[in-house]
DRENDO-1510 file (C-alpha; in Angstrom, 1 decimal, always signed):
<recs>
REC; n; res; u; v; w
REC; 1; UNK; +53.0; +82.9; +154.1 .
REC; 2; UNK; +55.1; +81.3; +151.2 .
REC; 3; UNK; +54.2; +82.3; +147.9 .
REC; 4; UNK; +53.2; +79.5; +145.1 .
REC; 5; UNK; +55.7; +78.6; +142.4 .
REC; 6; UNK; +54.1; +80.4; +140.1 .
REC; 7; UNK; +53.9; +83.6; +141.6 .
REC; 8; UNK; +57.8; +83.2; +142.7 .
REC; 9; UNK; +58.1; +83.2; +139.0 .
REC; 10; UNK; +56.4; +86.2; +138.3 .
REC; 11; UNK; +58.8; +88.0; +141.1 .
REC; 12; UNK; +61.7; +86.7; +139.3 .
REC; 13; UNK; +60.8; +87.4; +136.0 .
REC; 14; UNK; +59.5; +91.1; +137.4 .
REC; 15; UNK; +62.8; +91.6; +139.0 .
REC; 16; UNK; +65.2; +90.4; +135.7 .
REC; 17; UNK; +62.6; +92.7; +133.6 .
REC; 18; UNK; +63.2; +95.9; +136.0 .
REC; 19; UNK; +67.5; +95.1; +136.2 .
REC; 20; UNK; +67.1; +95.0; +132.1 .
REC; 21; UNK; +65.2; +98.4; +131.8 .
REC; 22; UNK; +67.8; +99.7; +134.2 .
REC; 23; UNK; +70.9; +98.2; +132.3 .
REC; 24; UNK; +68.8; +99.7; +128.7 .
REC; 25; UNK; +68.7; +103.2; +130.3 .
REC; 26; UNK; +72.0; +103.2; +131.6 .
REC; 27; UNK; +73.4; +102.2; +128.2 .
REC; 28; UNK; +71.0; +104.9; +126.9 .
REC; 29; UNK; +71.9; +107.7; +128.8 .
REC; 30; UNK; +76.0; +106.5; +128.1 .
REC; 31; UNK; +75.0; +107.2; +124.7 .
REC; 32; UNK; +73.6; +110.0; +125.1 .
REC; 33; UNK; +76.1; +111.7; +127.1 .
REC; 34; UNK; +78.8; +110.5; +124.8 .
REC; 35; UNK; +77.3; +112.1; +121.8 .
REC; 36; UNK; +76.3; +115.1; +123.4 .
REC; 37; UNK; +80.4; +115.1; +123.8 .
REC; 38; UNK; +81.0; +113.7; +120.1 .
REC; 39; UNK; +82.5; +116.6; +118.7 .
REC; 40; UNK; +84.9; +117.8; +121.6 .
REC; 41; UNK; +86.0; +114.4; +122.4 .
REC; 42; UNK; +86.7; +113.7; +118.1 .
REC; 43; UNK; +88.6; +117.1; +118.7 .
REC; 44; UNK; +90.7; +116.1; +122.0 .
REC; 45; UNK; +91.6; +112.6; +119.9 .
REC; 46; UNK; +92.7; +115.1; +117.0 .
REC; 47; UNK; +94.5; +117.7; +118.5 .
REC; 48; UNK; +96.3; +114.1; +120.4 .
REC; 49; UNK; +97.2; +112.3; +117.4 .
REC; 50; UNK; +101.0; +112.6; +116.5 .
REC; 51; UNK; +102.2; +113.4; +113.2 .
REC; 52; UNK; +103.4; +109.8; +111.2 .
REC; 53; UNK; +106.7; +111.8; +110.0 .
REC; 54; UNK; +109.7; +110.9; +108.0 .
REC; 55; UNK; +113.4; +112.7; +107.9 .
REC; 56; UNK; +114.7; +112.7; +104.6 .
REC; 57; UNK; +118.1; +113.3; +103.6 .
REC; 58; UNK; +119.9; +115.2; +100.3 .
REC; 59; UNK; +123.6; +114.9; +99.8 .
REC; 60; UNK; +125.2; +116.2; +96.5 .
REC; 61; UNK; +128.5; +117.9; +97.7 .
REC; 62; UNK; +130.1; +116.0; +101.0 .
REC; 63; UNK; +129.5; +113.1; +103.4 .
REC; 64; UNK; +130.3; +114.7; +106.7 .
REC; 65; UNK; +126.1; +116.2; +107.1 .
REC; 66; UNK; +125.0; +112.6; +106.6 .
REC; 67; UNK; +127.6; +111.4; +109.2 .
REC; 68; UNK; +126.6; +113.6; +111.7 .
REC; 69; UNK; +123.1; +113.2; +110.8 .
REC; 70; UNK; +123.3; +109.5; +110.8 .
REC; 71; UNK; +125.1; +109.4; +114.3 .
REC; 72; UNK; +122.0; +111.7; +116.0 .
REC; 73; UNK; +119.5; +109.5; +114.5 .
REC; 74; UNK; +121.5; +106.5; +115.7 .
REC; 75; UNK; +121.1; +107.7; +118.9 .
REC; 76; UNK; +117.3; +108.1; +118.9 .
REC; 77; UNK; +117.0; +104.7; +117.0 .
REC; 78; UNK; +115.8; +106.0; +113.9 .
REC; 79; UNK; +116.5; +105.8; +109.8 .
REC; 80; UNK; +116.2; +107.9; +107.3 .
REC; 81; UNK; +115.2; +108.3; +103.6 .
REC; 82; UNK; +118.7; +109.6; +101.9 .
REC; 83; UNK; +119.2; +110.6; +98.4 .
REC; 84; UNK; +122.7; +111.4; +97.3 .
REC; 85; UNK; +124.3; +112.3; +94.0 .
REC; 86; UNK; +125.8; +109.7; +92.1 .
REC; 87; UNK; +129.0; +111.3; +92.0 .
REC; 88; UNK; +129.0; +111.4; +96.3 .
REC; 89; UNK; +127.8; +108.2; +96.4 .
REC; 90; UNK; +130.7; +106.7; +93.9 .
REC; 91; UNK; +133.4; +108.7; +96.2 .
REC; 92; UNK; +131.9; +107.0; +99.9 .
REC; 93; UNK; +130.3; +103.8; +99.0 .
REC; 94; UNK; +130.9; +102.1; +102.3 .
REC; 95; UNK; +128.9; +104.7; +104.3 .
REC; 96; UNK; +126.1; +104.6; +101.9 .
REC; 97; UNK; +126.4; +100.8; +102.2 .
REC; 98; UNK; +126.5; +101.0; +106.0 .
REC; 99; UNK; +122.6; +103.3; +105.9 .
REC; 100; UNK; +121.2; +100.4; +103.4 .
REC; 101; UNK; +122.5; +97.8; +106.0 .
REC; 102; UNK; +121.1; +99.7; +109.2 .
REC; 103; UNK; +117.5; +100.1; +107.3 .
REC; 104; UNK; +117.8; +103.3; +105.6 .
REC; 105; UNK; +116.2; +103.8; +101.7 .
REC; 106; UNK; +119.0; +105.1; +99.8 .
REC; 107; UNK; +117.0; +106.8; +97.1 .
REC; 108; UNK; +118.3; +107.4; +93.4 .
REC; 109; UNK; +118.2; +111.0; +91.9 .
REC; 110; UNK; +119.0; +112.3; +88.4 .
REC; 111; UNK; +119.9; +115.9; +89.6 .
REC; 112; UNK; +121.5; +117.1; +86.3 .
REC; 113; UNK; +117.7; +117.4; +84.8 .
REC; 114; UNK; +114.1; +117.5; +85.4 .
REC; 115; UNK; +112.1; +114.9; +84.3 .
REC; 116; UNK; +109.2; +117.2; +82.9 .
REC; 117; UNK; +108.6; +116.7; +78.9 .
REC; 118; UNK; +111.8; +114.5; +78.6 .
REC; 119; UNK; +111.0; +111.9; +76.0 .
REC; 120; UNK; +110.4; +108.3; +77.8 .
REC; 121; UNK; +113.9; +106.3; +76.3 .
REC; 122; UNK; +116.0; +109.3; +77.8 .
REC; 123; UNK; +114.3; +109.1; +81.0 .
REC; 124; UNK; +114.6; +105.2; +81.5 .
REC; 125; UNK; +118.0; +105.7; +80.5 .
REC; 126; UNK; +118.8; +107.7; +82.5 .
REC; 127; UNK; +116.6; +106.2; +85.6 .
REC; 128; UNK; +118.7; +102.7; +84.9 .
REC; 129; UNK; +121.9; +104.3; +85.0 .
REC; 130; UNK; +120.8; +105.8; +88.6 .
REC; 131; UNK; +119.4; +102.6; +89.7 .
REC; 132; UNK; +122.6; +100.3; +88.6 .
REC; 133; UNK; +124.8; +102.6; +90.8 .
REC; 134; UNK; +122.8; +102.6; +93.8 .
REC; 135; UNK; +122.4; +99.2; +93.6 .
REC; 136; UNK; +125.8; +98.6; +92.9 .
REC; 137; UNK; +126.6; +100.1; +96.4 .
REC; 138; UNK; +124.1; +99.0; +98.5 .
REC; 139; UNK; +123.4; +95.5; +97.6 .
REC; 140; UNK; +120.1; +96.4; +97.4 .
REC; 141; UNK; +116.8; +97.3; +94.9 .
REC; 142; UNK; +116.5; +100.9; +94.5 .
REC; 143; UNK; +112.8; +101.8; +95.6 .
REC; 144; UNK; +112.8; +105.4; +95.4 .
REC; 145; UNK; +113.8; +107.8; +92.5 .
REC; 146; UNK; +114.0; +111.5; +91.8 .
REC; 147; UNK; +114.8; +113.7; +89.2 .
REC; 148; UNK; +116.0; +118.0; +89.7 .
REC; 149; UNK; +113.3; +119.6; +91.5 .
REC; 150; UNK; +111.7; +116.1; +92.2 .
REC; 151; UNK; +109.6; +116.5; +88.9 .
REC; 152; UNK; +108.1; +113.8; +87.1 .
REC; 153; UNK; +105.6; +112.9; +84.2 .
REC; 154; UNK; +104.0; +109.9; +82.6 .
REC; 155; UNK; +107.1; +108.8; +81.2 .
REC; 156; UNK; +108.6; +109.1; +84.3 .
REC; 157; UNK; +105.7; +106.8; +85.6 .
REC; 158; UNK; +106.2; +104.3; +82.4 .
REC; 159; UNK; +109.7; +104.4; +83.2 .
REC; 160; UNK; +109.9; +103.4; +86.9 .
REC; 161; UNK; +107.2; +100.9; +85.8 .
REC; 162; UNK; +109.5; +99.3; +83.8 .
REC; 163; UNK; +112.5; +99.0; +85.9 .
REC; 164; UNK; +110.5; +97.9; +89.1 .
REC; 165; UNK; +110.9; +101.0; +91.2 .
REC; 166; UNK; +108.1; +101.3; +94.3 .
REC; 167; UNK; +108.3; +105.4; +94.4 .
REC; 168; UNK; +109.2; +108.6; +92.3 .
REC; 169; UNK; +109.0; +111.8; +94.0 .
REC; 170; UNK; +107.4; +114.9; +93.6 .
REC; 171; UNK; +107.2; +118.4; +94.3 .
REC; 172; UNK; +104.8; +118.8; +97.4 .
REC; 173; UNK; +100.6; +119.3; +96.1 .
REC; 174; UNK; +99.1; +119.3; +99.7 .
REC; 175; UNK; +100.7; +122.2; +101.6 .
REC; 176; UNK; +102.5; +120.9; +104.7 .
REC; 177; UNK; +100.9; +117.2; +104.4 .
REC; 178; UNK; +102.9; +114.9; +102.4 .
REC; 179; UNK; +100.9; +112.5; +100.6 .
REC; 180; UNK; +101.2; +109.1; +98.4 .
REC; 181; UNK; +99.7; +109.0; +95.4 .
REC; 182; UNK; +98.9; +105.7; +93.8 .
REC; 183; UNK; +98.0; +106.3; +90.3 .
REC; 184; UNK; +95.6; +103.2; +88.7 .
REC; 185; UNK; +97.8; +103.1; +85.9 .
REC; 186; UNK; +100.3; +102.1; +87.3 .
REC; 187; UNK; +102.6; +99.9; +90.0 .
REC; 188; UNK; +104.7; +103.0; +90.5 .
REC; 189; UNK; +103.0; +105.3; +93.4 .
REC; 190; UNK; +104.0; +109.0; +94.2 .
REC; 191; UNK; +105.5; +111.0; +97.0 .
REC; 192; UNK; +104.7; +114.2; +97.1 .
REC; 193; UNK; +107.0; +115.9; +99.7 .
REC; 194; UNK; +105.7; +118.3; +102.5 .
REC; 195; UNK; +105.4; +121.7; +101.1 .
REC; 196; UNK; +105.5; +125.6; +102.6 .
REC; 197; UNK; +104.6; +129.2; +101.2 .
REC; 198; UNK; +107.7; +131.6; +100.9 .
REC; 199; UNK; +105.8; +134.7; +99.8 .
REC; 200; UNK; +106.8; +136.1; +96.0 .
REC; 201; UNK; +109.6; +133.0; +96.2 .
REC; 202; UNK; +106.6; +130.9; +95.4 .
REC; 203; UNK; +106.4; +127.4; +97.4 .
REC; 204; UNK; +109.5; +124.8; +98.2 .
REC; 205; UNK; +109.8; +121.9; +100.3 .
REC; 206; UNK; +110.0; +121.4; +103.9 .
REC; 207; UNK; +113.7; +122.1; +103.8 .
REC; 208; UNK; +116.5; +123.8; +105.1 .
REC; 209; UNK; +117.8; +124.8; +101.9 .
REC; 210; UNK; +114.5; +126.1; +100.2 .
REC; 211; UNK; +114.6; +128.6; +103.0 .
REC; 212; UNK; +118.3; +129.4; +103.2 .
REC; 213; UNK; +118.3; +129.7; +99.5 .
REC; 214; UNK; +115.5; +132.1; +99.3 .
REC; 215; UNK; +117.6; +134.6; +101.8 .
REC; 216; UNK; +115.6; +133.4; +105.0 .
REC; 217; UNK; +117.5; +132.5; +108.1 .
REC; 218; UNK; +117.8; +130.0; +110.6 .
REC; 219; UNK; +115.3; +131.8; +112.8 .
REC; 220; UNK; +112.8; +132.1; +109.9 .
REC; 221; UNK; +113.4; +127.8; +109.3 .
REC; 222; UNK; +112.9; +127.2; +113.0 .
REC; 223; UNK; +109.3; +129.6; +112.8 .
REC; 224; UNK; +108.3; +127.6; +109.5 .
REC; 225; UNK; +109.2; +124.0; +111.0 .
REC; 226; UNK; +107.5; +125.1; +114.5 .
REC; 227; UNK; +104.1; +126.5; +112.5 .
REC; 228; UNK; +103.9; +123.4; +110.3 .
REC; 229; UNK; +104.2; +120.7; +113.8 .
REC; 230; UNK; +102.1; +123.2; +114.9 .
REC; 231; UNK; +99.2; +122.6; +112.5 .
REC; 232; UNK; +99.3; +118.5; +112.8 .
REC; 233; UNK; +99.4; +117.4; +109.7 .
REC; 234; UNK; +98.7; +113.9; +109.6 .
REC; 235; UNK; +101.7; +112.9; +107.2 .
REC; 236; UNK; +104.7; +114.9; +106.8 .
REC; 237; UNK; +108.6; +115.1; +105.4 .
REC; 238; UNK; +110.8; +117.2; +106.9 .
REC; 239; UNK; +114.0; +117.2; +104.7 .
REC; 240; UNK; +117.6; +118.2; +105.1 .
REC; 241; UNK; +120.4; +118.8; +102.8 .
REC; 242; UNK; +122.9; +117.5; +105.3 .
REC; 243; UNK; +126.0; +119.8; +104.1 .
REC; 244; UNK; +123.5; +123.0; +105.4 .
REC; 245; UNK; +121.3; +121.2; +108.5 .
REC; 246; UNK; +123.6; +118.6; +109.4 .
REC; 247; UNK; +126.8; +120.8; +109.5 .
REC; 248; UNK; +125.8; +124.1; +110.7 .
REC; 249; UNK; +125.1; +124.7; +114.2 .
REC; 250; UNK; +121.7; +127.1; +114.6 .
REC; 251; UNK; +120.0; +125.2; +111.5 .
REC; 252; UNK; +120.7; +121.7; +112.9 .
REC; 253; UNK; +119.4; +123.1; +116.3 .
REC; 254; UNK; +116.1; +123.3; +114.5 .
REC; 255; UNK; +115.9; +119.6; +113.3 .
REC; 256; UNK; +117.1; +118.4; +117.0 .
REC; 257; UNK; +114.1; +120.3; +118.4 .
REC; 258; UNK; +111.6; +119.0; +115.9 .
REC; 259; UNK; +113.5; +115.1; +116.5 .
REC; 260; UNK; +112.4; +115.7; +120.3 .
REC; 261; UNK; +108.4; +117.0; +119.2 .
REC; 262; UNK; +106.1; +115.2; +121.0 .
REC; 263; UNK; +103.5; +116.0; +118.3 .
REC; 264; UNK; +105.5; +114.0; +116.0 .
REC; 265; UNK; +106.2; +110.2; +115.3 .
REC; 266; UNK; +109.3; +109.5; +113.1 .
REC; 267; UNK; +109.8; +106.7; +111.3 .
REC; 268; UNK; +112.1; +104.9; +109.1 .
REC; 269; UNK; +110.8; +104.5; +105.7 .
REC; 270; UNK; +109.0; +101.3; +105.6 .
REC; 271; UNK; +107.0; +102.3; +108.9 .
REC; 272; UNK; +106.0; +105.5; +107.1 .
REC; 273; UNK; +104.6; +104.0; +104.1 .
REC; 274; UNK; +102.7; +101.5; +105.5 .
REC; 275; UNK; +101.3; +104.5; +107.8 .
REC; 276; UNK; +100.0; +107.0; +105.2 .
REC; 277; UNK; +97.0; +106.9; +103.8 .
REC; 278; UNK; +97.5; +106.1; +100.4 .
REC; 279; UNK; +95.4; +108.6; +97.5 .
REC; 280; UNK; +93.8; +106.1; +94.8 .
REC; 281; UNK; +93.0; +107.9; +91.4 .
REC; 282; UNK; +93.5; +107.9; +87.8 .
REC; 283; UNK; +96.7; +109.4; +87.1 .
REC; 284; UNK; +95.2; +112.3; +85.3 .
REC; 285; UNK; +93.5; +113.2; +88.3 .
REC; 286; UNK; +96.5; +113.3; +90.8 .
REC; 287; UNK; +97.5; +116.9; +91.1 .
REC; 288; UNK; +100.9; +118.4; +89.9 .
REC; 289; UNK; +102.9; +121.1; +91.3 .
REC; 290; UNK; +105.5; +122.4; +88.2 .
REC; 291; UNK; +106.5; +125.7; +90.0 .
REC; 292; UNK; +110.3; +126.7; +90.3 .
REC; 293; UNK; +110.2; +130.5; +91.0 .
REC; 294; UNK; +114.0; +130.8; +90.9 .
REC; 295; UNK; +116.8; +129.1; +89.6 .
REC; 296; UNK; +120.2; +130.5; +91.8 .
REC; 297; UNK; +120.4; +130.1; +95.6 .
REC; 298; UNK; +120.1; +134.5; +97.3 .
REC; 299; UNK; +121.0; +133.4; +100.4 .
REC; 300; UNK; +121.0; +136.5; +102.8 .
REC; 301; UNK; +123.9; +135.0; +104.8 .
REC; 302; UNK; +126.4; +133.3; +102.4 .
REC; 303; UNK; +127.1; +129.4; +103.2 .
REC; 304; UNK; +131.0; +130.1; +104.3 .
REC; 305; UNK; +129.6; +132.1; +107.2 .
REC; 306; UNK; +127.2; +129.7; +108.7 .
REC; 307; UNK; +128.6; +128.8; +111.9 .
REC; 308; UNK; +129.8; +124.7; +112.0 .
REC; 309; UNK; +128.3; +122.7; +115.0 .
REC; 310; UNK; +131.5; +122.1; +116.8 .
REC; 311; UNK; +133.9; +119.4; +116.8 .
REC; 312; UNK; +132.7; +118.6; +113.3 .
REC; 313; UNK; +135.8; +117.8; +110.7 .
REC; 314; UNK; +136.6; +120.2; +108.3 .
REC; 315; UNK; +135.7; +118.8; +104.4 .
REC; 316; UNK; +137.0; +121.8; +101.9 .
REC; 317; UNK; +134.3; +124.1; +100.0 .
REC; 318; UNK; +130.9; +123.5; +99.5 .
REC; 319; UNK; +129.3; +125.3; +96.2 .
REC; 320; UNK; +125.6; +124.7; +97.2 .
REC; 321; UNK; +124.1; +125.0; +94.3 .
REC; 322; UNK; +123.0; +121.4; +93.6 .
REC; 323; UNK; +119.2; +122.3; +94.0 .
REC; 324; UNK; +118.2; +118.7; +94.4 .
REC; 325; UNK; +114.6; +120.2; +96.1 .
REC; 326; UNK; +113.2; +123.9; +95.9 .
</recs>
């Protein structure tokens, strides 16, 4: 016998009622089971994440390390931040010309002097000098500055403020995470450069030479790099003077490995920014690393007996004892 239209209704109605308490406790038990998973699925997306990471490169003696540095990250499509002394950059212009126009930052440094208690006219003095040179030879604005040991102070800040220059860099203040710091006062932000533990040596960056220099080897630089990857930081530096990691064999083989990581993303400069999660605070607040444990290089293996990576061209002595980083 055929219902009435009414009661068809109610059937309806009774059957789109039960499919929505079924759809509800579906959804419901979903959410359930994904919170009940919440903290090892927030640990499988960390322990996936890749490293936003950025290769920078320190030049004060030769150009050959930045060739050969320049030709491996050519082949893996990346760029580099660079920071050369003005005297290296005056003798090979067209190859720092030929990194500006392939995307690389050529930084400017004043490595004869650390920018901690200099009174403000020297430093922007000084920091113009810098920045007409590099600009000079690039044909382009100089975003990034440094000083000796990559310190810095309020009139370093004032400075860079004055002569429109995006970053100054700094000695590393969150271990092996590098961070930005964008200090309210002013345009001018931070970078504060990965940094690692060397025992009674105190702390250095990231960096071939802050090992080699403080009598580790290559085996030591490839543990430290290895550890650091290891340990995901979610921003990091790994820097190079190119004469020592870009010329000799076992402590470039360190920097290829790390290149190939697949915990890591390198970028180029511009990528790397925009990535990091930039540190807001009053520049009082942002925290300041002033430690230099050491002034001379005590290698345990002396420079002239690192092994090159062969076929490289010979370039005369190297003195090493620029100390653009610690």
């Amino acid at each position: 016998m055929l219902k009435s239209i009414p009661d068809q209704i109610q059937i309806v109605r009774g059957g789109v009622c039960s499919a929505l308490r079924f759809m509800l406790l579906a959804v419901f038990a979903i959410i359930v089971t994904f919170h009940s998973l919440g903290p090892s699925v927030a640990q499988s997306s960390a322990t996936t994440a890749r490293s936003n990471g950025l290769i920078m490169l320190l030049e004060f003696e030769k150009i050959r390390g930045i060739r050969h540095w320049e030709a491996e990250l050519d082949r893996r499509g990346l760029t580099a931040l660079v920071q050369a002394q003005h005297d290296v950059l005056a003798k090979y212009p067209k190859d720092f010309s030929r990194l500006a126009e392939k995307g690389y930052v050529v930084a400017g440094t004043y490595s004869e002097q650390a920018f901690w208690d200099v009174p403000y006219q020297e430093q922007i003095a000084r920091m113009r000098q810098v920045k007409d040179s590099v600009e000079r030879i690039t044909g382009r604005p100089m975003r990034v500055f440094g000083s000796r040991y990559f310190a810095y102070d309020d009139n370093t800040l004032r400075a860079a403020d004055a002569l429109g220059v995006e970053y100054v860099l700094a000695r590393g203040t969150a271990g092996e995470r590098a961070v930005i710091y964008a200090p309210r006062e002013y345009k001018t932000k931070i970078i504060s450069v990965s940094n690692v533990p060397f025992k009674e040596m105190g702390s250095g960056s990231l960096c071939d030479y802050s090992l080699w220099a403080r009598g580790s080897n290559d085996e030591d630089f490839a543990k430290v790099v290895d550890a650091v990857i290891a340990s995901r930081p979610s921003d990091m530096i790994l820097v190079s003077h190119a004469y020592l990691g870009g010329t000799k064999i076992k402590w470039w083989r360190t920097y290829e490995k790390a290149l190939a990581r697949p915990e890591m993303m390198w970028r180029g400069f511009n990528d790397w920014t925009r990535t990091v999660n930039v540190v807001q605070l009053p520049n009082a607040q942002i925290p300041v690393n002033r430690e230099v444990k050491y002034m001379e290089p005590q290698p345990a293996v002396p420079f002239w007996r690192l092994d090159d990576i062969p076929g490289l061209p010979a370039e005369g002595e190297v003195k090493t004892d620029g100390m653009i980083c610690q």
